[in-house]
VOZALO-964855 format. One record per atom (N, C-alpha, C, O): residue number from 1; atom name; x, y, z. Coordinates in steps of 0.001 Angstrom, whole numbers, padded with zeros to 6 digits, always signed. Example, Ala and Ser with C-alpha at 12.3 -4.5 7.8 and 13.67 -1.06 7.14 Angstrom:
% residues 2
R     k    a        px        py        pz
R     1    N   +013190   -005690   +007800
R     1   CA   +012300   -004500   +007800
R     1    C   +013200   -003300   +007800
R     1    O   +014236   -003319   +008465
R     2    N   +012850   -002250   +007080
R     2   CA   +013670   -001060   +007140
R     2    C   +012900   +000030   +007870
R     2    O   +013409   +001138   +008039
//
This chain:
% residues 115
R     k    a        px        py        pz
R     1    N   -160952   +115266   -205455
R     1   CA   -159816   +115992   -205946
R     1    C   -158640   +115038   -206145
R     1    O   -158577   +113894   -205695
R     2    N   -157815   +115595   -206800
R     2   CA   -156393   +114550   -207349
R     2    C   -155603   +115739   -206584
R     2    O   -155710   +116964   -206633
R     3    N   -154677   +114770   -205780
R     3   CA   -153163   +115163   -205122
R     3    C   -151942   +114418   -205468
R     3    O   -151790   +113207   -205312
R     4    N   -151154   +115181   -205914
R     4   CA   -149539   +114567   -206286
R     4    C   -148276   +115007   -205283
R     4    O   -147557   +115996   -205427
R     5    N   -148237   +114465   -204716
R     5   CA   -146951   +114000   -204030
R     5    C   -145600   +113719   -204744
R     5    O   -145629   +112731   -205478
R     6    N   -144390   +114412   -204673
R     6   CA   -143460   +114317   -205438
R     6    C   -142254   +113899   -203884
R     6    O   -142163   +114300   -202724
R     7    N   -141643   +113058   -204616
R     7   CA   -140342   +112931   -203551
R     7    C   -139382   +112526   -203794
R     7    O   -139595   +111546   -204506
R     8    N   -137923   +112713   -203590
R     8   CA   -137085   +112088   -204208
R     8    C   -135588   +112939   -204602
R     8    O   -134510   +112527   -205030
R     9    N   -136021   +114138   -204285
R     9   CA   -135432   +114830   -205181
R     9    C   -134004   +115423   -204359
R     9    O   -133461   +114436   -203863
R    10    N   -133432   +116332   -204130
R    10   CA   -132001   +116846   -203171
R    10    C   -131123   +117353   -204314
R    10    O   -131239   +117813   -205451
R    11    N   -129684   +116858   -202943
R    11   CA   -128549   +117705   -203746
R    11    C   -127766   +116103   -204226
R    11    O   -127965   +114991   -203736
R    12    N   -126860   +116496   -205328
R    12   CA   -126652   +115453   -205784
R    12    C   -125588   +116494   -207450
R    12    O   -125967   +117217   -208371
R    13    N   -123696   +115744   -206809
R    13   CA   -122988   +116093   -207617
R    13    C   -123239   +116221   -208805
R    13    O   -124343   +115706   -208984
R    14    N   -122867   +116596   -209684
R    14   CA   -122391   +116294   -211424
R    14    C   -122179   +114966   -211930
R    14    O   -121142   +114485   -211473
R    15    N   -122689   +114339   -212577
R    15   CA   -123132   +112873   -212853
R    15    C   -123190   +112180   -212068
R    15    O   -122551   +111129   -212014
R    16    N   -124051   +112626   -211168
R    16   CA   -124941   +111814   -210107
R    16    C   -126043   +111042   -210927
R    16    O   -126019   +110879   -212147
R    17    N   -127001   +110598   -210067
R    17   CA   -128165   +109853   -210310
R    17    C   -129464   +110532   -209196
R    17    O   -129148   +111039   -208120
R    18    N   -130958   +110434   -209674
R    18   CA   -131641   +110600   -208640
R    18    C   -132955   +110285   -209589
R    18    O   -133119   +110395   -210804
R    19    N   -133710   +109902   -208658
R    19   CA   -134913   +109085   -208841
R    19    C   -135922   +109900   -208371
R    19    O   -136015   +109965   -207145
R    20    N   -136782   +110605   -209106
R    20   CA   -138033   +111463   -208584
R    20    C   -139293   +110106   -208578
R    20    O   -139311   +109064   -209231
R    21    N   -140170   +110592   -207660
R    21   CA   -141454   +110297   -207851
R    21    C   -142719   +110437   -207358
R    21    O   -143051   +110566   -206180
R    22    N   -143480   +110400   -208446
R    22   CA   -144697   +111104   -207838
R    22    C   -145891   +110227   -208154
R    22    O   -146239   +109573   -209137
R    23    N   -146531   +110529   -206601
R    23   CA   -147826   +109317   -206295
R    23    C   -149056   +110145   -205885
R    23    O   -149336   +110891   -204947
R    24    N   -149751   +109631   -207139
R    24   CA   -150999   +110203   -207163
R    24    C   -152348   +109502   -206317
R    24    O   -152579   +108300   -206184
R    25    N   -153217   +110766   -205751
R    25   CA   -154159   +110235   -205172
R    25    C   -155335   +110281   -205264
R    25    O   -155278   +110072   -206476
R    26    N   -157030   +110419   -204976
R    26   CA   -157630   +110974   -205201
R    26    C   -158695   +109821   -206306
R    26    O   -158844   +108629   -206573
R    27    N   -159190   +111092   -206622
R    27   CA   -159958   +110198   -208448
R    27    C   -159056   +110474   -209518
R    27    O   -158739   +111424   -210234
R    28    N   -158720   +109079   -209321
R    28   CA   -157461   +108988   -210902
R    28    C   -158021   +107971   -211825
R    28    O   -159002   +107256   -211622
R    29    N   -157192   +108016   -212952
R    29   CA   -157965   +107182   -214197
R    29    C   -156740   +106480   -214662
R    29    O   -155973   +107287   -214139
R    30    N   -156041   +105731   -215154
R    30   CA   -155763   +104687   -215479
R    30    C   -155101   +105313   -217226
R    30    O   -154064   +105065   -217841
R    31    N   -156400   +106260   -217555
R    31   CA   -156111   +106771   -218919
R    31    C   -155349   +108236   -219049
R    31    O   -155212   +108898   -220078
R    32    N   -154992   +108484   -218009
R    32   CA   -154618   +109963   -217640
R    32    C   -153026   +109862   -217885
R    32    O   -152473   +108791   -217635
R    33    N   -152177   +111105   -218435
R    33   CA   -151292   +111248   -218949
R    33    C   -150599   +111409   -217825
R    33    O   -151186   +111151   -216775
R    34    N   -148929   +111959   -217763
R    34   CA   -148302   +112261   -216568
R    34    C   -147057   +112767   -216896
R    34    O   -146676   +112444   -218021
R    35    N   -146397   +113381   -216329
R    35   CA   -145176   +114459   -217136
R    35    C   -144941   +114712   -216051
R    35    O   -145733   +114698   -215109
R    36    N   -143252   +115110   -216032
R    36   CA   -142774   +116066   -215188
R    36    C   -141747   +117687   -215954
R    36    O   -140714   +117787   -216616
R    37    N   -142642   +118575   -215451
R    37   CA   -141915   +119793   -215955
R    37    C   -140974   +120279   -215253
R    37    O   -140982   +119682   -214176
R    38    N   -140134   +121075   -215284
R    38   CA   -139279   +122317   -215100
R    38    C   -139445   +123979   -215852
R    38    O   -139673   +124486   -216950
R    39    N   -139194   +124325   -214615
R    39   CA   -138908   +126112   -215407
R    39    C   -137803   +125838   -216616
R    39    O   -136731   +125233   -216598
R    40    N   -138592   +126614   -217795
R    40   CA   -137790   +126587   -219213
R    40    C   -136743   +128066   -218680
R    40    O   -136697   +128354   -217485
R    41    N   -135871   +128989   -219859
R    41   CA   -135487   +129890   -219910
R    41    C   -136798   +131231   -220466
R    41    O   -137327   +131082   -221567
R    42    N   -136981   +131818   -220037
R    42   CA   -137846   +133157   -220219
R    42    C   -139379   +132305   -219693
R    42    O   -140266   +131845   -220412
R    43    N   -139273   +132313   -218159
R    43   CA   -140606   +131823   -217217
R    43    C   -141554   +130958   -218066
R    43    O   -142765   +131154   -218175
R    44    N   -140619   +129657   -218844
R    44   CA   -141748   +128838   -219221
R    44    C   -141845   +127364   -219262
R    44    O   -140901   +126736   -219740
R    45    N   -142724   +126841   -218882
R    45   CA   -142395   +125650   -218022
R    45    C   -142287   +124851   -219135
R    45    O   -142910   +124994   -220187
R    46    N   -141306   +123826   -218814
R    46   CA   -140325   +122765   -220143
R    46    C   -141018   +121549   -219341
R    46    O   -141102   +121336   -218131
R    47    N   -141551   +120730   -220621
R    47   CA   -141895   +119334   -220307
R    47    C   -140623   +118668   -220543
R    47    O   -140171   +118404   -221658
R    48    N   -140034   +118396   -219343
R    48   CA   -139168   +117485   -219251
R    48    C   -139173   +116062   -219867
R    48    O   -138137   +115775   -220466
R    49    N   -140278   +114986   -219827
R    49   CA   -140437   +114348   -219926
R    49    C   -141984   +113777   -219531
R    49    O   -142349   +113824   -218356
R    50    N   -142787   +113284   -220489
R    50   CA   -143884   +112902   -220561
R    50    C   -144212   +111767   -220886
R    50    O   -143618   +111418   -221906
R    51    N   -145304   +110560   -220243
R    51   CA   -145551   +109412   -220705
R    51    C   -147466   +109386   -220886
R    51    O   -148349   +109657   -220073
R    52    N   -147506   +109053   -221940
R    52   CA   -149158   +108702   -221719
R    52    C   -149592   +107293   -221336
R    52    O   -148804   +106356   -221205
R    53    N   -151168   +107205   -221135
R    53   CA   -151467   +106123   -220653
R    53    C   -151310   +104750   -221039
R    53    O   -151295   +103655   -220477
R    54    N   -151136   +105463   -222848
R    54   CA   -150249   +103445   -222865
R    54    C   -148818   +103488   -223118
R    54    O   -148058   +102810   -223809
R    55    N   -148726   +104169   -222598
R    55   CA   -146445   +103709   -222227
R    55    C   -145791   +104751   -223307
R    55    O   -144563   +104733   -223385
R    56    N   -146491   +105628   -224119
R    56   CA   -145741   +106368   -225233
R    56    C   -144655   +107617   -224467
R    56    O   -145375   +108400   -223847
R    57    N   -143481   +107921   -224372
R    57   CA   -142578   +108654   -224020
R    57    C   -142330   +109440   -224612
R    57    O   -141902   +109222   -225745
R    58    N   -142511   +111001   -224031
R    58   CA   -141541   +112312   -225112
R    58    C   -140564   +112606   -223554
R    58    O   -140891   +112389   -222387
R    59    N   -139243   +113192   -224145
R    59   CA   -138319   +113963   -223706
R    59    C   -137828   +115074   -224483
R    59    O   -137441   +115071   -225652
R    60    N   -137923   +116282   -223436
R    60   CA   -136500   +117297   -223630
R    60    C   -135403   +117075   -224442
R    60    O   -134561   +116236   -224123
R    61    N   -135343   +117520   -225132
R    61   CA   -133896   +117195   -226432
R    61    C   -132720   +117588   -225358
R    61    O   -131601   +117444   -225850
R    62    N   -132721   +118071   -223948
R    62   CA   -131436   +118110   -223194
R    62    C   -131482   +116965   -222140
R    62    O   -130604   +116729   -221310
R    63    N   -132316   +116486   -222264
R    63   CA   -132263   +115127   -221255
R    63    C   -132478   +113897   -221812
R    63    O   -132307   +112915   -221090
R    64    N   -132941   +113696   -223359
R    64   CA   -132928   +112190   -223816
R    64    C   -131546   +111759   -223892
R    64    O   -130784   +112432   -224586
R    65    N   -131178   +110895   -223378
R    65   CA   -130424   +109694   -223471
R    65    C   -129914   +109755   -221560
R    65    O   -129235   +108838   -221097
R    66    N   -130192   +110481   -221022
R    66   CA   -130116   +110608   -219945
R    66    C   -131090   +110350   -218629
R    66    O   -130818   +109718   -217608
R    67    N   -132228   +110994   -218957
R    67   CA   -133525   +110609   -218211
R    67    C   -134729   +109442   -218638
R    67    O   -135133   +109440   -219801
R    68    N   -135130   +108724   -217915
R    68   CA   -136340   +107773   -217697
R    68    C   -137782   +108381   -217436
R    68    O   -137928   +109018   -216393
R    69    N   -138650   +108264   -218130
R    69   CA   -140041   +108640   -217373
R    69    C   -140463   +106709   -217602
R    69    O   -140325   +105967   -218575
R    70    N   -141059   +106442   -216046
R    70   CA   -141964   +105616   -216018
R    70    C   -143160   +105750   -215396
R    70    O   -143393   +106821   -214837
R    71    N   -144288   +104536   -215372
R    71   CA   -145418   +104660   -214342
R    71    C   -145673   +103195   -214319
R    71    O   -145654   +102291   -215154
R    72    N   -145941   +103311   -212946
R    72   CA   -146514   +102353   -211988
R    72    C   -147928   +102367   -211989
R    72    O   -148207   +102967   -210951
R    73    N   -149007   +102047   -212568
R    73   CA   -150349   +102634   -212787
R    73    C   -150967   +101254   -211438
R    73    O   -152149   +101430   -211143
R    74    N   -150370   +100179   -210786
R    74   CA   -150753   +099789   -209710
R    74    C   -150255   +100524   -208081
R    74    O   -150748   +100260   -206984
R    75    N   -149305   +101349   -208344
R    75   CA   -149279   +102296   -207256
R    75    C   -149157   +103659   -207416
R    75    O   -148435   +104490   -206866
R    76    N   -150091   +103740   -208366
R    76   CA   -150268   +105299   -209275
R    76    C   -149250   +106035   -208838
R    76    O   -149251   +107042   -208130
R    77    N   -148149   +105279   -209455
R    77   CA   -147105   +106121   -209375
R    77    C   -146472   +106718   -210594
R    77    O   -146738   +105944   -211514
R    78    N   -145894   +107535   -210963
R    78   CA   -144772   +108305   -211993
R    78    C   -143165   +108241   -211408
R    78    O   -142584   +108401   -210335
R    79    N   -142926   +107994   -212430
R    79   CA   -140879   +107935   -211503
R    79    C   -140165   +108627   -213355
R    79    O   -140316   +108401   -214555
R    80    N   -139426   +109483   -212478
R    80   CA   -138480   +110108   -212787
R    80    C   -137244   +109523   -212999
R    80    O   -136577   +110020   -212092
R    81    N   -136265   +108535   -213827
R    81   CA   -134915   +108614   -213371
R    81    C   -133930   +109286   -213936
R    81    O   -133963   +109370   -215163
R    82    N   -133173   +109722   -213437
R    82   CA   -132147   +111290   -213743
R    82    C   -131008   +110680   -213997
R    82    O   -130530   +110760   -212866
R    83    N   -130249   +110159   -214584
R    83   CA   -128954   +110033   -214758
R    83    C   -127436   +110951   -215314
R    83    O   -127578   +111380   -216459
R    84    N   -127046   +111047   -215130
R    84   CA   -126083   +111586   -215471
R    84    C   -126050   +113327   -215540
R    84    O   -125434   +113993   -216372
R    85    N   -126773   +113765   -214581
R    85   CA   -126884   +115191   -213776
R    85    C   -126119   +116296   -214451
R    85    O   -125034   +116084   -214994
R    86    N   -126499   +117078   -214426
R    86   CA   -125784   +118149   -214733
R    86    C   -126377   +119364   -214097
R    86    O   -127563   +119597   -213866
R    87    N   -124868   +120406   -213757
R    87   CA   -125627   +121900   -213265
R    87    C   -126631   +122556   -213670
R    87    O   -127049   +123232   -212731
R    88    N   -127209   +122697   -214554
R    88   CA   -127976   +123086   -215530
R    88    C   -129267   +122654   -215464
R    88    O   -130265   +123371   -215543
R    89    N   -129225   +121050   -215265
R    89   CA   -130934   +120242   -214715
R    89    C   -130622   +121169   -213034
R    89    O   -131145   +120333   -212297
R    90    N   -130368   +121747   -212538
R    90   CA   -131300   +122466   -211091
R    90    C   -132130   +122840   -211505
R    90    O   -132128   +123394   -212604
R    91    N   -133462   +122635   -210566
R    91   CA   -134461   +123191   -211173
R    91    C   -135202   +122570   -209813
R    91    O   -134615   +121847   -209008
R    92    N   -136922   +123078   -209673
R    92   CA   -137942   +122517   -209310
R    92    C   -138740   +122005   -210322
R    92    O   -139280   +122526   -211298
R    93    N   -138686   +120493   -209737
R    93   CA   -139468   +119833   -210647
R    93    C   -140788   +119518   -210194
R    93    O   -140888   +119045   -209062
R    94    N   -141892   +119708   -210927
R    94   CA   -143503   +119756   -211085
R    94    C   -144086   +118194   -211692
R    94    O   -144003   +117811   -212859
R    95    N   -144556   +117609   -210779
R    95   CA   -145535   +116561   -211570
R    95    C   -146501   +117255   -211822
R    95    O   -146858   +118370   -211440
R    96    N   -147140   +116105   -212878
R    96   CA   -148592   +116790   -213947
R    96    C   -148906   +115776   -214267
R    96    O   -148118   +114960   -214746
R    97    N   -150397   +115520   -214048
R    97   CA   -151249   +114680   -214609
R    97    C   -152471   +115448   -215388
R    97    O   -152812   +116622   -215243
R    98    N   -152953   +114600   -216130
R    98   CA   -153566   +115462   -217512
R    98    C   -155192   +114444   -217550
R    98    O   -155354   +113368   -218125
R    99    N   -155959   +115035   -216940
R    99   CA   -157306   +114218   -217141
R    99    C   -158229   +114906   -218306
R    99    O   -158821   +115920   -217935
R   100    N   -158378   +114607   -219298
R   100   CA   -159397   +115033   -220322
R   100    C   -158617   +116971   -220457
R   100    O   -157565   +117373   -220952
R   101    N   -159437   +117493   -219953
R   101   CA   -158568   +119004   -220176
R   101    C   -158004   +119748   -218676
R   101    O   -157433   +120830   -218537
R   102    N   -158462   +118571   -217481
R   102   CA   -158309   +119106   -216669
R   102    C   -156402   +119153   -216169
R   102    O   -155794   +118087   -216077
R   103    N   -155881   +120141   -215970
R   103   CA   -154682   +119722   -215300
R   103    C   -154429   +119781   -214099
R   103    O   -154852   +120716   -213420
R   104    N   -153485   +118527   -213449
R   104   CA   -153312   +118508   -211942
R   104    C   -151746   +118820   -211999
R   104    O   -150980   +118740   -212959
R   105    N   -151474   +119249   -210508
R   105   CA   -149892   +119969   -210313
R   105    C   -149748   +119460   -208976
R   105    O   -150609   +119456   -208096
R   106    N   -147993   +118824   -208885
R   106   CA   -147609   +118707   -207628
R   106    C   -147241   +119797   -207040
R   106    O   -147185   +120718   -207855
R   107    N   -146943   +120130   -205905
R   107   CA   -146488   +121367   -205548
R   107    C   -144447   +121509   -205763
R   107    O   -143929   +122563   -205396
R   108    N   -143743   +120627   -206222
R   108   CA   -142812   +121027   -206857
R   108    C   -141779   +120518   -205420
R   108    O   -142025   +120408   -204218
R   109    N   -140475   +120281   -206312
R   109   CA   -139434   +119151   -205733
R   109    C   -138376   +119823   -205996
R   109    O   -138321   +120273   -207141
R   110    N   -137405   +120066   -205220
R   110   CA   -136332   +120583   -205677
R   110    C   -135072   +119654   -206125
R   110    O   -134663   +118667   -205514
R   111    N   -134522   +120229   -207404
R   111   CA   -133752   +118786   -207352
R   111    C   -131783   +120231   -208007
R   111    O   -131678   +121149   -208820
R   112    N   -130785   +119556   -207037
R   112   CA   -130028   +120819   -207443
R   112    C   -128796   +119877   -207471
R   112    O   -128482   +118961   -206711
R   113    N   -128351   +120247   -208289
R   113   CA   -127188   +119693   -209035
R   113    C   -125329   +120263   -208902
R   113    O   -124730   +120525   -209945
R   114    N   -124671   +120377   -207637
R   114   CA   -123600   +121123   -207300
R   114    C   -122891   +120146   -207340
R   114    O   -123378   +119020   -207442
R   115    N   -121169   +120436   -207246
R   115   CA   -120220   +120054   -206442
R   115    C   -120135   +120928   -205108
R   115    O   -119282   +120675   -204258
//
């Protein structure tokens, strides 16, 4: 089985910074995709940001120029970086890895954005 571990996440003002990440375990592949979602508006989960296995990046049209997706594929890791925060990114955030059709899910990170 594949397990994702997400960590990183808290409270953290209005143009704060915070660094998610999630480390995968298990039988992993090297060729496997990796994303982190959020709850969209009307219960539907928003790919925040997605990287595939050779380095290609999509973002959220509310978080490009703001957020980082990377991976560490020697410490099967995924990292998140969040810059410039806003109330609005609160959310629980979900890693996802994508093997052929199978999908894997972290159990979700809270990441909340106050003064």
């Amino acid at each position: 089985q594949v397990q994702l571990v997400e960590s990183g996440g808290g409270l953290v003002q209005p143009g704060g910074s915070l660094r998610l990440s999630c480390v995968a375990s298990g039988s992993i592949s090297i060729v496997a995709n990796m994303g982190w979602y959020r709850q969209a508006p009307g219960n539907q989960g928003e790919l925040v940001a997605g990287i595939t296995s050779g380095g290609r990046t999509d973002y959220a049209d509310s978080v490009k120029g703001r957020f980082t997706i990377s991976r560490d594929n020697g410490k099967n890791t995924v990292y998140l970086q969040m810059n410039g925060l806003k109330p609005e990114d609160t959310d629980v955030y979900y890693c996802q890895l994508v093997l052929g059709v199978q999908n894997y899910w972290g159990q979700g990170i809270q990441v909340t954005v106050s003064s």
